[in-house]
C-alpha positions as CSV (number, residue, x, y, z in Angstrom):
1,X,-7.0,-10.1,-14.6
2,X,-5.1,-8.6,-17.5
3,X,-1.8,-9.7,-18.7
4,X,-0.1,-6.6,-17.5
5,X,-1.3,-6.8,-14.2
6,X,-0.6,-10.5,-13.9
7,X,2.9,-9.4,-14.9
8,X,3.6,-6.8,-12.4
9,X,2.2,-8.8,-9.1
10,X,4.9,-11.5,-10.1
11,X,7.5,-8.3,-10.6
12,X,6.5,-7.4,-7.0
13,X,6.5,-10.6,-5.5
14,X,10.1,-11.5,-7.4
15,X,11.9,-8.3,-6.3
16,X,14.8,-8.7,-3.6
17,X,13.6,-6.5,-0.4
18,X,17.2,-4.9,-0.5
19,X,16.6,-3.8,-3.7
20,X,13.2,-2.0,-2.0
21,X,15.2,-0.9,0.7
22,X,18.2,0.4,-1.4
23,X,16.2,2.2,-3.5
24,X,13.6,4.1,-1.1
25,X,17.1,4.6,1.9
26,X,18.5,6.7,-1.7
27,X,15.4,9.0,-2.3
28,X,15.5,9.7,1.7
29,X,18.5,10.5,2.0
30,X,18.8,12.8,4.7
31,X,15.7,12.7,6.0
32,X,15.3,9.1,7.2
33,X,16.6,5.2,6.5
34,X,14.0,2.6,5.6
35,X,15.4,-0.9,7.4
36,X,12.4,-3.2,6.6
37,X,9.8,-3.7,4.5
38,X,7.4,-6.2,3.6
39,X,4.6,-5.8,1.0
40,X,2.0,-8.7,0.2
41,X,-0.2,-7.6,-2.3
42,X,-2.1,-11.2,-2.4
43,X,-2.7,-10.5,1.7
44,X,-3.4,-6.4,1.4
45,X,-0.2,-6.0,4.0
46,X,2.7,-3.9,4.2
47,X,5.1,-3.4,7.2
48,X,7.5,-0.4,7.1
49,X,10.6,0.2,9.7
50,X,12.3,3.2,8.7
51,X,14.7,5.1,11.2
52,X,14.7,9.2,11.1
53,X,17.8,11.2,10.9
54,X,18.1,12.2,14.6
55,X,16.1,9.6,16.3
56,X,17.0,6.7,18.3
57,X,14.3,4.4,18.4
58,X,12.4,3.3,14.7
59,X,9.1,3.8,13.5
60,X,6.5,1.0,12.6
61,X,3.6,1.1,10.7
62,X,1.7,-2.2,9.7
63,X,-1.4,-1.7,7.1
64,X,-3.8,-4.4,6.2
65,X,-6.9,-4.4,3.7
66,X,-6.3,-1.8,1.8
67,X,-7.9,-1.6,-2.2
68,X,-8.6,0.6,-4.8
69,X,-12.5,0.3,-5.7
70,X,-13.4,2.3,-9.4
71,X,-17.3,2.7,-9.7
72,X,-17.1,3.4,-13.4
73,X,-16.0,7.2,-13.6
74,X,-14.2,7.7,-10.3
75,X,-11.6,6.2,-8.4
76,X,-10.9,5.8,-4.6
77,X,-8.6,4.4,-2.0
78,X,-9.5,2.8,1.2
79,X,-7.4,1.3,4.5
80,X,-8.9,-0.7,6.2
81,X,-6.3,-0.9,9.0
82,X,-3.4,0.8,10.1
83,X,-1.3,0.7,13.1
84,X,2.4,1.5,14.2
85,X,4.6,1.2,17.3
86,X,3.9,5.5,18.0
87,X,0.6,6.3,19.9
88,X,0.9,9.5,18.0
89,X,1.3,7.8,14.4
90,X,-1.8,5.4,15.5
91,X,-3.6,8.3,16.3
92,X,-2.8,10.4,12.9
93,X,-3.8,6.7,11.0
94,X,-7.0,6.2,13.1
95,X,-8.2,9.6,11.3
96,X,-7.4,7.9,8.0
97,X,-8.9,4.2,7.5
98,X,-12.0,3.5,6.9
99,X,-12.2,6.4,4.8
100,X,-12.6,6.7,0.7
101,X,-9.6,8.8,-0.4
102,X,-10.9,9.8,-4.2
103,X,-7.9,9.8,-6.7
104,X,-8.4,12.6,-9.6
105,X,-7.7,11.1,-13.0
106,X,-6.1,13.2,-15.6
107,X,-6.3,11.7,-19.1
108,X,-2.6,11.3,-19.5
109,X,-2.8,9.0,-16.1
110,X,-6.1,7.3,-16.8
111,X,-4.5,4.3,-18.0
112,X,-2.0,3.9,-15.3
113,X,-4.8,4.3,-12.9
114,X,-6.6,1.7,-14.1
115,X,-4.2,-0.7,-14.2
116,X,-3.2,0.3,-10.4
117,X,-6.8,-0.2,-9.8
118,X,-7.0,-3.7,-11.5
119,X,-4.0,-4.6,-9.4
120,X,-5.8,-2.7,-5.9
121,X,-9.2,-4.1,-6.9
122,X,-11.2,-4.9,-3.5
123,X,-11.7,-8.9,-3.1
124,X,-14.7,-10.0,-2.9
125,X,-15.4,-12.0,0.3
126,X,-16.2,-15.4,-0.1
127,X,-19.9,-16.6,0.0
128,X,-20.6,-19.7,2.7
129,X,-23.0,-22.5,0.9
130,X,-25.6,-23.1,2.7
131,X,-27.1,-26.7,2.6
């Protein structure tokens, strides 16, 4: 893993969740308030809470295993899993995992992408020996 992306996993793991939360409730302002957030990048997990302007109750969404995979010329995104406290939201999701998202790459991005997909690279699972 490169230095940069070593760098920004420790950037992610050292930043305050209210500093998240501060910073994503003033780009929706108006539409909605984030109230928790959890993102584990070593796990693949992030939980979301966020309340919409108007509603009562809050909306949930858990997503495991997700990774960026690059095959040498393209790039896609997978989820794995994805879930939330709405049957409707769970329904929306279920038409979403399991299925690779391609990412176009314009050269002005093309390094950003593949840092992002250093940092989103798919884990290998670990091999069993066998005696």
């Amino acid at each position: 893993m490169s230095y940069k992306a070593r760098l920004i996993k420790l950037a992610i793991k050292c930043t305050p969740k209210i500093m998240v939360v501060w910073g994503a409730n003033i780009v929706l302002k108006g539409i909605a308030e984030l109230t928790d957030f959890k993102f584990d990048l070593e796990t693949r997990k992030v939980y979301v809470r966020t309340l919409l302007n108007g509603e009562v109750e809050a909306i949930e969404v858990w997503v495991e295993d997700f990774a960026m995979v690059n095959d040498g010329e393209n790039y896609t995104f997978i989820i794995q899993q994805a879930q939330s406290n709405k049957l409707w939201l769970t329904n929306l999701l279920s038409h979403i995992i399991g299925r690779a998202w391609k990412i176009p790459v314009t050269p002005q991005l093309k390094s950003h992408i593949e840092l992002l997909s250093e940092l989103l690279k798919a884990e290998k699972p670990e091999q069993k020996e066998t005696d």
